[in-house]
KOLSEDO-665897 format. One line per 4 residues: number of its first residue (from 1); for each residue x, y, z of C-alpha. Coordinates in nm, 3 decimals. Layout:
# KOLSEDO-665897
NUM	X Y Z  ...
# end
This chain:
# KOLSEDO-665897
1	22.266 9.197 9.579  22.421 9.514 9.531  22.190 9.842 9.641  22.214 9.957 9.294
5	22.050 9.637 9.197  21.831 9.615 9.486  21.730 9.967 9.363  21.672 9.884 8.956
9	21.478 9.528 9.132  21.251 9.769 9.317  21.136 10.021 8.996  21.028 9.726 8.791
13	20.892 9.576 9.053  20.660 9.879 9.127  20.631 9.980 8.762  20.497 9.643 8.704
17	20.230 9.632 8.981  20.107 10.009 8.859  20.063 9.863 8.491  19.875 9.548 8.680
21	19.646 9.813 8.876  19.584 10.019 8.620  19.475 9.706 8.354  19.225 9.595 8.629
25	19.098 9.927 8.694  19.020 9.962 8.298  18.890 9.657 8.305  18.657 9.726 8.558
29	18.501 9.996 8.458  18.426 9.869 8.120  18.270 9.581 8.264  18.067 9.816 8.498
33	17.973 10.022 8.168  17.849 9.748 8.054  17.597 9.609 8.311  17.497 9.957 8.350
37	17.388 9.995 8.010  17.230 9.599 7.994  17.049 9.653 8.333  16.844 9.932 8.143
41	16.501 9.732 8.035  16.369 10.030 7.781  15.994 10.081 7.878  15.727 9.987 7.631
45	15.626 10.308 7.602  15.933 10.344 7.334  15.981 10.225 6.982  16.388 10.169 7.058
49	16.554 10.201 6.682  16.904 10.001 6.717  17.123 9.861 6.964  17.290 10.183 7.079
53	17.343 10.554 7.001  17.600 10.675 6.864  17.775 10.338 6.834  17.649 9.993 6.870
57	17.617 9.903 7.272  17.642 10.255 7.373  17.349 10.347 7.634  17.175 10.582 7.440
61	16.890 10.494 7.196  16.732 10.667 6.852  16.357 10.664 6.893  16.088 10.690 6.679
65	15.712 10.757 6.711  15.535 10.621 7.009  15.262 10.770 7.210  15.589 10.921 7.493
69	15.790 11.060 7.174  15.496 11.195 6.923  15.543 11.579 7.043  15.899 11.559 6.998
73	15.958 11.470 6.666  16.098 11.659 6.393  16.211 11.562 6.052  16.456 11.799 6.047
77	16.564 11.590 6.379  16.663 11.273 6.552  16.529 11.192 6.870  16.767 11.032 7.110
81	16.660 10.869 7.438  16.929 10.846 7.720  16.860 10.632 8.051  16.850 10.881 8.371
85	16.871 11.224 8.387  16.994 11.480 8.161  17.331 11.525 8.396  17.418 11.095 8.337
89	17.709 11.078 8.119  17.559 10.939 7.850  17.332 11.191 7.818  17.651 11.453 7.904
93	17.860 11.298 7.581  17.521 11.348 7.344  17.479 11.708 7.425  17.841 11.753 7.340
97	17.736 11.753 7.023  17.655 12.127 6.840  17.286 12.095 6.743  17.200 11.837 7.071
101	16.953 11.969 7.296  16.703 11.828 7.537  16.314 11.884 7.433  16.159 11.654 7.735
105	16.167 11.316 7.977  15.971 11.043 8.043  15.966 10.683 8.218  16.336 10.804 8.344
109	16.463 10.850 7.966  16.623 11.185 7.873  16.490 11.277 7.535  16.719 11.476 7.351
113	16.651 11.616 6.984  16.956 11.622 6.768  16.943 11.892 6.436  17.023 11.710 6.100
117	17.056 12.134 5.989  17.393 12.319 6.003  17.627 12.028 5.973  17.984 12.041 5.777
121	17.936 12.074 5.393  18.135 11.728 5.319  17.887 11.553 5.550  17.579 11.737 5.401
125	17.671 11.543 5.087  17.726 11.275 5.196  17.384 11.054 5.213  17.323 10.960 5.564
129	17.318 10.589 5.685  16.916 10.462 5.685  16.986 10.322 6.019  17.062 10.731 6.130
133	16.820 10.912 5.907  16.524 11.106 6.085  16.177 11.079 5.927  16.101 11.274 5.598
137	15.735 11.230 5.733  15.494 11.115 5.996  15.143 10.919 5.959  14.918 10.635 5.933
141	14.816 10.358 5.694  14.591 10.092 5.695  14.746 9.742 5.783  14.585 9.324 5.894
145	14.743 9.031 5.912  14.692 8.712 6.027  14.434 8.652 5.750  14.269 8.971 5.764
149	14.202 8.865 6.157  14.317 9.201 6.275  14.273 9.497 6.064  14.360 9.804 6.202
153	14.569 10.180 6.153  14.962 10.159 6.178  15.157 10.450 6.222  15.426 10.486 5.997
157	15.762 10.697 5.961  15.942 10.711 5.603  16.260 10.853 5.478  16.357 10.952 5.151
161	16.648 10.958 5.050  16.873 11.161 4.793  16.869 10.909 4.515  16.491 10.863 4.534
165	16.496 10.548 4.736  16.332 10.526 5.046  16.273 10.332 5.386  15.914 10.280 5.539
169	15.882 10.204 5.904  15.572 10.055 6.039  15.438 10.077 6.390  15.212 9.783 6.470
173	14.968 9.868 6.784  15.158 9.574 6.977  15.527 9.740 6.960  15.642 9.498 6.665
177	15.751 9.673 6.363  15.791 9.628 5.964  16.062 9.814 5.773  16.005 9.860 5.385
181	16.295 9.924 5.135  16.222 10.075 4.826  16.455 10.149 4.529  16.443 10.432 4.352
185	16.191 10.285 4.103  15.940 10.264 4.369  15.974 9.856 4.403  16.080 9.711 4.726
189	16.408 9.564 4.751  16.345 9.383 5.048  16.161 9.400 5.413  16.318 9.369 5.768
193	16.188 9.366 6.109  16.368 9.709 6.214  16.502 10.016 5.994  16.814 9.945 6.155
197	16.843 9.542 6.021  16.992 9.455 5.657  16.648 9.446 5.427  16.602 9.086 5.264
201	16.443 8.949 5.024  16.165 8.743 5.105  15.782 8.649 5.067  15.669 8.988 4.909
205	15.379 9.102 4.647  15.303 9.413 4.562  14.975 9.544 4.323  14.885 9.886 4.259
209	14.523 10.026 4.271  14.459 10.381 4.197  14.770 10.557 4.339  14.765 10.315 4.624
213	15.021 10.033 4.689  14.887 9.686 4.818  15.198 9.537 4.975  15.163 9.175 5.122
217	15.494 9.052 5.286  15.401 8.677 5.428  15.030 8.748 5.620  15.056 9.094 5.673
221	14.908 9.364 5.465  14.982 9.779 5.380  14.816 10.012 5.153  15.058 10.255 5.103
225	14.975 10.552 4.897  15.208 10.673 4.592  15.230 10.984 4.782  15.387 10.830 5.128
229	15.723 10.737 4.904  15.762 11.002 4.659  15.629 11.329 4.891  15.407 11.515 4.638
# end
């Protein structure tokens, strides 16, 4: 072979083993990305909204009200819980973000309170996704199921939107959760297990005593007051 050839031979050769090294590096740190973020088992203390903040899988979470989150809510705000400190990457790319700060930690989460205030014009009206909306409001409501076996208070968080629909999340004592989608007539247009899940129709009646909203979806039980979805 001629060293000309021998020469050409010897760039593709080495061109070809950097485009090898650098595919396995890529794909190595995406697959250690990965485990990092499915090692994570999110404490009970949280009510986890999702499967990842801001896109699905990420390691980042949106919470909502929980005994470790109550003094950190705002409904002007999201709260966002990142795994480790507030110097982990994750936690690094949130605060990128203009109106991203962190307000607190707990059970080795980063909490970190995101401002729905102050953002571009075009996306101010633009009607947020439910799945990213904070809470219009805060509270409890009165709640059983199982027959009327267990009766107790749920907390609750709603959001109401711009075309007078809204979503209802509620907090069972036991971590499980109800959402409640209602149309802008004040019916529901269908129930999931998380705000985050498409709403579906299913085993729902609703009745109406005195301002107050008797919603049975299978063998649970709400009384939701007129109030809760409309504000006033």
């Amino acid at each position: 072979m001629r060293p000309a050839n021998r020469f050409f031979a010897a760039v593709r050769v080495g061109a070809a083993s950097a485009v090898i090294a650098l595919a396995l590096s890529a794909a190595s740190s995406g697959a250690f990305a990965a485990s990092t973020s499915a090692q994570f088992a999110w404490p009970a203390s949280f009510v986890v909204l999702g499967d990842g903040y801001p896109h699905a899988g990420d390691a980042c979470r949106r919470l909502g009200e929980s005994a470790a989150t109550a003094n950190y809510l705002d409904h002007m705000a999201m709260l966002v819980g990142c795994p480790g400190a507030a110097n982990s990457a994750a936690a690094r790319a949130i605060l990128k973000q203009r109106h991203a700060r962190v307000v607190g930690a707990a059970d080795g989460v980063t909490l970190i309170s995101i401002s729905t205030e102050g953002g571009a014009a075009g996306r101010q009206n633009k009607p947020a996704p439910r799945d990213q909306s904070p809470f219009t409001a805060t509270g409890t409501l009165p709640c059983e199921r199982g027959g009327g076996q267990t009766k107790t208070m749920c907390k609750f968080g709603i959001v109401r939107h711009d075309d007078h629909s809204a979503t209802l999340l509620v907090y069972w004592p036991d971590g499980n959760t109800r959402a409640i989608f209602f149309g802008a007539n004040g019916r529901i247009i269908g129930t999931a297990a998380s705000a985050s899940a498409q709403p579906m129709p299913g085993d729902t009646l609703t009745q109406k005593n005195a301002g107050v909203n008797l919603i049975s979806i299978g063998n649970e039980r709400y009384a939701v007051e007129d109030k809760v979805l409309s504000g006033n």
